[in-house]
C-alpha positions in Angstrom: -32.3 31.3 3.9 -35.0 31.5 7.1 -35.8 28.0 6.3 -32.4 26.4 6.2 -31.1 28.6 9.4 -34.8 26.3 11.0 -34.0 23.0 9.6 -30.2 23.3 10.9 -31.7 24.2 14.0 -34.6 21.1 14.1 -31.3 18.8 13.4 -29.8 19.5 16.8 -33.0 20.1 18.6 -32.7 16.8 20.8 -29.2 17.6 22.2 -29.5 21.8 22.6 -31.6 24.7 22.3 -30.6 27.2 19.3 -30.0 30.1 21.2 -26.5 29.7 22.1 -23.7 31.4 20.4 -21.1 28.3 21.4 -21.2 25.7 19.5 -17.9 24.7 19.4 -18.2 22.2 22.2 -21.2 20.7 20.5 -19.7 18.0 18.4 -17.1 17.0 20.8 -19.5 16.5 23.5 -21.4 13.7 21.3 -17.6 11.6 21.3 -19.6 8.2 21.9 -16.1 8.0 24.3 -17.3 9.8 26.8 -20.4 6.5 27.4 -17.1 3.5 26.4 -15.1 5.0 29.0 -17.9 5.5 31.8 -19.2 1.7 30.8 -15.3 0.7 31.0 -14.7 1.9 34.8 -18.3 0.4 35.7 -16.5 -3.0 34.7 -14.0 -2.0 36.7 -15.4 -1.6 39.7 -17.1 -4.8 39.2 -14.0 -6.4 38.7 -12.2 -5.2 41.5 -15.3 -5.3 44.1 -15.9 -9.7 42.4 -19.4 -9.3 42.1 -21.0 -12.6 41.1 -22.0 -12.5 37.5 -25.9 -12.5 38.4 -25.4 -9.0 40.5 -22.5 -7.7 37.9 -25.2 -8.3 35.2 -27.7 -6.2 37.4 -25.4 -3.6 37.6 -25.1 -3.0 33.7 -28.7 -3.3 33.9 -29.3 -0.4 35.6 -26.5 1.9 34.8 -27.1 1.1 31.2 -30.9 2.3 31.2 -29.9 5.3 33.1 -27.1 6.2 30.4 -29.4 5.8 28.2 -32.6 7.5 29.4 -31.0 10.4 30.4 -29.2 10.6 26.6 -32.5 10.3 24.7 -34.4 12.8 26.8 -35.1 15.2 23.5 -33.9 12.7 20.7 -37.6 11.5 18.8 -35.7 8.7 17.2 -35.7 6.8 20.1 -38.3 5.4 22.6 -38.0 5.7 26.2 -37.9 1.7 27.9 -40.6 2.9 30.7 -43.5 1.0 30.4 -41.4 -1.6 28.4 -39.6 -3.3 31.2 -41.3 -4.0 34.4 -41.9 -1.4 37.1 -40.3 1.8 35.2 -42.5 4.7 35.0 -41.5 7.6 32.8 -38.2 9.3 33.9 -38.1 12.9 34.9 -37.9 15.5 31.8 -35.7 18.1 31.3 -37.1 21.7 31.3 -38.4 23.4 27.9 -36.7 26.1 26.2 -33.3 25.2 28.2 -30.3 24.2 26.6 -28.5 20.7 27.9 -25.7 18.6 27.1 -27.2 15.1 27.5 -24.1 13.3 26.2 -22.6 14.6 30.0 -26.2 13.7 31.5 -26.3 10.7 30.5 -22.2 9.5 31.8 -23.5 11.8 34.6 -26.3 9.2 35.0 -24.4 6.1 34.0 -21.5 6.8 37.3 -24.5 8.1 39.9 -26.4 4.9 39.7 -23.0 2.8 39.6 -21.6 4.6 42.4 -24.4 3.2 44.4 -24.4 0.0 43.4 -20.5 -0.8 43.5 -18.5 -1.1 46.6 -15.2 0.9 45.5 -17.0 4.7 45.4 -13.8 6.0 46.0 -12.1 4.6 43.3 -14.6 5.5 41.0 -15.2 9.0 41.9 -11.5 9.2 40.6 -12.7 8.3 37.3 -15.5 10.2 37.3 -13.5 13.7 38.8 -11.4 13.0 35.3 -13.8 12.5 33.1 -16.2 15.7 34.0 -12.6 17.9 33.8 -12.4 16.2 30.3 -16.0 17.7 29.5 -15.6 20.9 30.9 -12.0 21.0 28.2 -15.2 20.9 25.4 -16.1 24.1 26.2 -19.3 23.9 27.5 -20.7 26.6 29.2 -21.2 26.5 32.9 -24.5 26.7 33.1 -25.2 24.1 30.1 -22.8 21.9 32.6 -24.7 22.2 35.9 -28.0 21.9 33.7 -26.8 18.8 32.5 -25.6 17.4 35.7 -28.7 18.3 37.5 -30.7 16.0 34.9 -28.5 13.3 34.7 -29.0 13.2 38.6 -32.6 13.2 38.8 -32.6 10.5 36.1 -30.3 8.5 38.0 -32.3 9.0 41.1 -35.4 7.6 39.3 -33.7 4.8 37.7 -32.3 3.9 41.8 -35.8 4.1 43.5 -36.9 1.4 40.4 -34.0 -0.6 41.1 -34.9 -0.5 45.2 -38.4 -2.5 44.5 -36.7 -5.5 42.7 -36.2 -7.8 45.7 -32.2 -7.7 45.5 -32.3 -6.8 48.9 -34.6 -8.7 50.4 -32.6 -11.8 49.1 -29.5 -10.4 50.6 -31.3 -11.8 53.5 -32.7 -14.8 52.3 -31.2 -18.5 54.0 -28.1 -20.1 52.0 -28.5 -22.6 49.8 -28.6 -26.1 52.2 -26.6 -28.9 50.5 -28.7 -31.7 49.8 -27.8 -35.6 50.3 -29.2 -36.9 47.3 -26.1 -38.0 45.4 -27.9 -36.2 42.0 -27.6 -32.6 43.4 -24.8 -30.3 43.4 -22.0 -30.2 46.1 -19.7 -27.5 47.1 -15.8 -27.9 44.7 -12.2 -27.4 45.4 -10.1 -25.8 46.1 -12.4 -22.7 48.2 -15.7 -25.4 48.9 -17.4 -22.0 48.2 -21.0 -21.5 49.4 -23.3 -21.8 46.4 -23.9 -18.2 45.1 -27.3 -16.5 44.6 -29.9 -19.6 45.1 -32.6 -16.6 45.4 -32.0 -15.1 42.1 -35.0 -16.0 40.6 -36.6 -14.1 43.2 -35.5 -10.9 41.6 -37.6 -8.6 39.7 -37.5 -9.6 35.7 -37.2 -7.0 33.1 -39.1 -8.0 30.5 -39.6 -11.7 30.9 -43.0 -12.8 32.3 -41.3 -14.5 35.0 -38.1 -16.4 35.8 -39.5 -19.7 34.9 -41.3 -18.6 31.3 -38.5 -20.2 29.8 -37.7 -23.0 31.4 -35.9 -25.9 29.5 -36.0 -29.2 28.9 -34.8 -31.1 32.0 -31.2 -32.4 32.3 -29.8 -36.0 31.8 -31.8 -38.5 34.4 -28.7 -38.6 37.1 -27.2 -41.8 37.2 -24.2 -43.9 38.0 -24.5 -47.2 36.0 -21.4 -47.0 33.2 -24.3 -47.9 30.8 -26.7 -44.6 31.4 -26.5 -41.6 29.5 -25.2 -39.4 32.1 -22.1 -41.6 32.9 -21.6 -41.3 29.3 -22.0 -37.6 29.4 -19.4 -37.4 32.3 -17.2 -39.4 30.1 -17.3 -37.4 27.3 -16.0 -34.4 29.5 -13.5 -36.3 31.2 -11.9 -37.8 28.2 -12.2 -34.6 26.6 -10.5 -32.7 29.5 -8.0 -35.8 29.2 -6.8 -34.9 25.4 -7.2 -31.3 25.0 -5.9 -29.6 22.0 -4.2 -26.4 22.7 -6.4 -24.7 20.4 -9.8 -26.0 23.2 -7.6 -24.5 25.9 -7.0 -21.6 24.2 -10.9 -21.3 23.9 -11.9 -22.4 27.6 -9.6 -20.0 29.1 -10.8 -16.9 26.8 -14.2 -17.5 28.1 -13.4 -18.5 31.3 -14.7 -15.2 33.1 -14.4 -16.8 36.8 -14.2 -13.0 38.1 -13.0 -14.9 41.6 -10.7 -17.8 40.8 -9.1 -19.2 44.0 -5.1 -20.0 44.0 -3.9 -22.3 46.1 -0.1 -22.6 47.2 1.0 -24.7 49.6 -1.0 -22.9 52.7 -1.9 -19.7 51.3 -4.8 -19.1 49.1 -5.5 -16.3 47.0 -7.9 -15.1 44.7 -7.5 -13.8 40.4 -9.8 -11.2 39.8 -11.3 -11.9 36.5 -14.1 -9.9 33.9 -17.4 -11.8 34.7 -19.2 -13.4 31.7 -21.9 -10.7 31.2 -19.0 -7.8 31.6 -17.0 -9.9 28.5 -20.3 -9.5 26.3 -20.5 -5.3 27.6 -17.0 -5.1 26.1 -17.5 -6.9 22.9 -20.8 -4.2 22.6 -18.0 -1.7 23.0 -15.7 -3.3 20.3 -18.5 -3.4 17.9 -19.8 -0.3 18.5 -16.2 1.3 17.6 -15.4 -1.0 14.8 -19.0 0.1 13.3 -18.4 4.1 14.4 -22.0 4.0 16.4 -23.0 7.2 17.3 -23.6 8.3 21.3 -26.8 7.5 21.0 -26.8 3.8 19.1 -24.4 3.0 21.8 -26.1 3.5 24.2 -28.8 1.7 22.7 -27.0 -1.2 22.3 -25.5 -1.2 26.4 -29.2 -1.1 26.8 -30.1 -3.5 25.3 -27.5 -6.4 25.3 -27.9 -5.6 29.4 -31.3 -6.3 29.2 -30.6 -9.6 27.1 -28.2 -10.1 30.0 -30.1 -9.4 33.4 -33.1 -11.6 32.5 -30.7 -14.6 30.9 -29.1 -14.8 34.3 -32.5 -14.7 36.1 -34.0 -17.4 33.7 -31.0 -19.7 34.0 -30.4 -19.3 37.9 -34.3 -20.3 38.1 -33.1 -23.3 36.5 -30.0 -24.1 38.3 -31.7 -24.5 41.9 -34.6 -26.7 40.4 -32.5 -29.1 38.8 -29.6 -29.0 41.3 -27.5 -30.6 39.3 -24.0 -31.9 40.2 -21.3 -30.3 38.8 -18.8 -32.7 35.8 -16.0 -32.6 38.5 -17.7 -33.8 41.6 -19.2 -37.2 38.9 -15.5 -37.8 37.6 -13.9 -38.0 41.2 -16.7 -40.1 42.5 -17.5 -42.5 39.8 -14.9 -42.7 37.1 -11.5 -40.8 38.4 -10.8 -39.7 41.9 -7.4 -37.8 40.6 -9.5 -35.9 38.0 -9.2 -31.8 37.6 -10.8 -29.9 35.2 -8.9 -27.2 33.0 -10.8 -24.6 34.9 -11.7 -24.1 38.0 -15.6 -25.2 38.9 -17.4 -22.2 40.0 -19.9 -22.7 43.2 -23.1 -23.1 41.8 -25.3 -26.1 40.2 -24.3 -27.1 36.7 -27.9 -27.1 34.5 -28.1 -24.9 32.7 -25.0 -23.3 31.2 -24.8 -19.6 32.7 -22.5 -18.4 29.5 -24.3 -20.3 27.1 -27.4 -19.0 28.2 -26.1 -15.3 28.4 -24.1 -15.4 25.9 -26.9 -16.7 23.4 -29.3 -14.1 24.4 -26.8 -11.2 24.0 -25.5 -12.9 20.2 -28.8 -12.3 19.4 -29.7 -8.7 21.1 -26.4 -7.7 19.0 -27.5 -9.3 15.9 -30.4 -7.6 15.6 -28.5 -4.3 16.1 -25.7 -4.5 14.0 -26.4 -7.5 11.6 -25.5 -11.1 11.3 -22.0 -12.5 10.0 -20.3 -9.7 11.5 -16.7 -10.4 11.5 -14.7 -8.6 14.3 -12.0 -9.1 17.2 -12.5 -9.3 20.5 -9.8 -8.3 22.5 -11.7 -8.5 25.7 -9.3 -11.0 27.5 -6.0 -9.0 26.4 -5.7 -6.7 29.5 -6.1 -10.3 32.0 -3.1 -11.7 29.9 -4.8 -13.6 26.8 -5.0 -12.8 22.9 -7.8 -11.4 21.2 -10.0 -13.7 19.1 -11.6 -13.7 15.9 -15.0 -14.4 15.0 -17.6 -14.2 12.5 -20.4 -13.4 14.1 -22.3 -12.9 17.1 -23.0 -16.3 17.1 -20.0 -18.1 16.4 -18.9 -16.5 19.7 -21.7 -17.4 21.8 -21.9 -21.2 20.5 -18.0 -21.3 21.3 -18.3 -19.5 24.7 -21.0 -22.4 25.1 -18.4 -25.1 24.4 -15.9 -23.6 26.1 -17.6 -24.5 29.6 -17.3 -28.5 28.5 -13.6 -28.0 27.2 -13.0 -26.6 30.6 -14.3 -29.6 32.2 -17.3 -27.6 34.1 -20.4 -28.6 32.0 -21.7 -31.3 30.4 -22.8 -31.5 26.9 -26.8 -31.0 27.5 -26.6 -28.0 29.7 -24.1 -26.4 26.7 -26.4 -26.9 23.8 -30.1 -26.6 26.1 -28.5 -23.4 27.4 -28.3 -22.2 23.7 -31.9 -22.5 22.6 -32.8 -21.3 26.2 -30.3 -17.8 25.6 -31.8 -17.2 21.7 -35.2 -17.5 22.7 -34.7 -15.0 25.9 -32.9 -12.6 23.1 -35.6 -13.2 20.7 -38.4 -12.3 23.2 -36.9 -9.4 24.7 -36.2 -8.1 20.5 -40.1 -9.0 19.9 -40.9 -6.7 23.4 -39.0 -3.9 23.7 -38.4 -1.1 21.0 -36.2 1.4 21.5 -36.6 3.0 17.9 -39.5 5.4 17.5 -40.7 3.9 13.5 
């Protein structure tokens, strides 16, 4: 009888002490909810502040290893990610012989570190003031509460000194991109002529890639305008494409269209559509898998970990790539060299077009998933319902990267190469950062 009172006791080791008399609030605390919901009003703020996908992906990055830091502080199944992406050190630990919630440490984590790194504080302390009155309805005891909340903070305030030392500031300083005359390179698109965004991105810290360039791919198309080169007849694949779209490709270029700042022009006024960004539609299919397979607190926030990870360094890797090759953009080609009345289905977004940013990202995190929860995973992604579109159906992780890749030519923004390049260059990003980092103990 001693012996089975111990080994119930061991079970629940990693998440409290056995000396309390309370356990009611134990189980509901571990409600993998409590992580959705915090990860859901991070995208949120993201949205509503229209961080570029580059920063929005940094933002997951952090808050995600934070969430989940602070969550597997006494869990042995797990491995902590310092020393396995660059520049993290151990996090603090929480005292011995003290009883903690970390499910509430780790959302506690999670909104410190977003709240720093988002704009809208306010709006998110909203969420935040809701969700701590929906953990103190558990039960928990007070002083399991402030415990918990005192962790969660110092873990949070490691994971934002690490953040500090990645060079994102700096580059906040850093010159704009300077348009070039070479007829090759990239120039600013209607209807905004936006500045190009983040031409410094490569100078940020990686997290587990070598460097930005490690992996580089192959070089684009040689730019040309003859009617008999294989970039004119790259640009004329898009065009004629864009030309006699089947409603089934714009059904698929505007799901994965993920412009989270799409300019609307009327007449004289202009106004922007806030949209999810391209690595925030990958955090929410996590969130759809991780329900549809009933992951646990703590495999959820494994898997926020790690598809942010596949995401950060995929957006570092492919913006290295982007300013080298300077490539101009499918709808600046058409107008010039083959149709001056020319508009593609979506709107160009203001940066260079080699590689692919969603096939690239989207690839790496097809992979990071796969290697979580399987290959030939059927499920539904609902992800574009709440910005007015229907949920789609896939089966696999893959399937939906390779069509978010093709999306970006049926949209008329990419050519051909910087689709299926961007692929390999995404899976072999996943693969490296699977081969790198373990976040299981075995």
């Amino acid at each position: 009888m001693v012996m089975n009172k111990l080994a119930g006791c061991i079970v629940f080791i990693f998440l409290f002490s056995c000396s309390t008399n309370d356990s009611t609030y134990k189980v509901k605390v571990q409600n993998p909810e409590f992580l959705h919901r915090s990860v859901k009003a991070v995208t949120d703020r993201i949205v509503h502040d229209i961080f570029s996908p580059p920063v929005a992906s940094r933002i997951y990055a952090y808050t995600s290893v934070a969430g989940y830091e602070a969550l597997i502080a006494q869990n042995s199944q797990y491995k902590s990610l310092a020393g396995q992406v660059h520049g993290l050190d151990p996090v603090p630990q929480p005292e011995p012989n003290k009883v903690y919630c970390f499910p509430l440490a780790s959302v506690q984590a999670t909104l410190k570190v977003a709240r720093a790194l988002v704009f809208s504080e306010d709006k998110l302390d909203i969420f935040y003031n809701a969700i701590m009155q929906d953990f103190k309805a558990t039960g928990i005891p007070d002083d399991v509460y402030d415990r918990s909340i005192e962790y969660g903070t110092k873990v949070a305030e490691h994971i934002l000194t690490w953040s500090s030392k990645d060079n994102y500031k700096q580059t906040r300083s850093f010159p704009k991109y300077s348009i070039q005359h070479d007829p090759a390179t990239w120039q600013p698109t209607p209807p905004a002529y936006m500045d190009a965004v983040e031409p410094h991105w490569n100078k940020i810290r990686t997290f587990v890639m070598d460097s930005a360039a490690q992996f580089m791919p192959v070089s684009p198309t040689p730019f040309s305008a003859d009617k008999k080169s294989q970039f004119y007849k790259e640009a004329l694949v898009v065009y004629e494409t864009g030309k006699g779209l089947t409603d089934e490709q714009r059904a698929i270029a505007s799901f994965w269209d993920c412009n989270p700042f799409v300019m609307n022009v009327k007449g004289h006024v202009m106004f922007a559509t806030k949209k999810i960004s391209p690595g925030g539609h990958w955090m929410n299919i996590t969130r759809v898998i991780c329900n549809q397979q009933k992951a646990d607190i703590f495999q959820s926030a494994e898997a926020y970990a790690r598809v942010s990870l596949s995401l950060i360094d995929a957006f570092i890797s492919c913006w290295d790539e982007k300013y080298r090759s300077r490539l101009i953009r499918p709808e600046t080609y058409i107008n010039k060299y083959i149709d001056e009345n020319w508009i593609p289905l979506l709107q160009t977004p203001p940066f260079p077009e080699y590689t692919s940013g969603h096939s690239v990202i989207s690839s790496s995190a097809a992979v990071s998933l796969t290697a979580l929860f399987g290959d030939n995973l059927a499920f539904t992604d609902s992800t574009e319902v709440e910005f007015g579109m229907p949920p789609r159906n896939f089966t696999s992780f893959l399937q939906a990267s390779n069509e978010a890749a093709v999306s970006r030519m049926y949209g008329g923004i990419h050519y051909i190469p910087a689709c299926e390049n961007g692929k390999i260059q995404g899976r072999n990003i996943g693969q490296y950062i699977i081969d790198r980092v373990k976040t299981k103990a075995q």
